[in-house]
N, C-alpha and C positions, 0 to 999 in steps of 0.2 A: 467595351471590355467584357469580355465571359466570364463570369462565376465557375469558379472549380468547386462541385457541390464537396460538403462535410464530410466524411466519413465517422462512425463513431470508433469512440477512442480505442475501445477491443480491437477494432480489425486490426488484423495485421498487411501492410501493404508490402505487393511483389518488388519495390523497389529495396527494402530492407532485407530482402535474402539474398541481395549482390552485394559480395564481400568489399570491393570497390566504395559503395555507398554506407555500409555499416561504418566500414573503417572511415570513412569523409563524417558522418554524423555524430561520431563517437569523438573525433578529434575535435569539430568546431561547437558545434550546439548543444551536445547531449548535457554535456558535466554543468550546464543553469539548470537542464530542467530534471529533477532525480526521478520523476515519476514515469517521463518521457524516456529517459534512458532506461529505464526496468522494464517496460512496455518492450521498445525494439530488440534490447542486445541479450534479454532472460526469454527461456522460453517462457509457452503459456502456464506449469507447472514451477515453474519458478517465479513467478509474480502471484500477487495476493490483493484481494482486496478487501480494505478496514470495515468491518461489521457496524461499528460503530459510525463512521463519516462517511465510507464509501472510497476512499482515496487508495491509487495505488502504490503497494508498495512490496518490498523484495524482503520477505522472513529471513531469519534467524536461525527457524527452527522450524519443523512441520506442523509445530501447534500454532503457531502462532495466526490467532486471529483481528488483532488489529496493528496498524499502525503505531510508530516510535509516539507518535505525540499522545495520540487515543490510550495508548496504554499503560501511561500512569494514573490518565486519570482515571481509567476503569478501577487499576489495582487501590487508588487510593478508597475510590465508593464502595467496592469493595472490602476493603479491610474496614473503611468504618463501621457497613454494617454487621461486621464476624463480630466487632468490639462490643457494636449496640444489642448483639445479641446476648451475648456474652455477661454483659452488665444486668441484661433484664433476667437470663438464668439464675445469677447469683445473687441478686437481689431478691428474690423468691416472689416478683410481682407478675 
């Protein structure tokens, strides 16, 4: 049996710009994998990838630099240390 080598996950392959196979991957397999379906059906401007893990995923917005999961917890390290800041200003130490 032949090994069909890897490609990495960026390429984009000539079979995904036949509208016949978009429409076939979209209906059966795309909607398990979210990161697989933003890959194929968004262009390369409309995918992103998290700063934080690496994982790809489809913004919101054009800021947005990480992922739905990456990005509380960023916002929460975050805001603790505006708090921890915050605490040590006013506390005059």
């Amino acid at each position: 049996m032949r090994e069909v080598p890897q490609a990495p996950f960026e390429h984009r392959f000539s079979i995904c710009g036949c509208a016949f196979w978009r429409t076939l991957l979209t209906a059966t397999s795309l909607p398990l994998d979210a990161a697989l379906c933003a890959e194929i059906s968004k262009s390369r401007d409309e995918v992103k990838r998290c700063v934080e893990c690496g994982a790809v995923f489809t913004p919101k917005s054009n800021r947005a630099k990480y992922c739905p999961d990456c990005a509380a917890r960023v916002r929460r390290k975050k805001e603790a240390e505006r708090q921890r800041q915050k605490y040590w200003q006013l506390s005059g130490k």
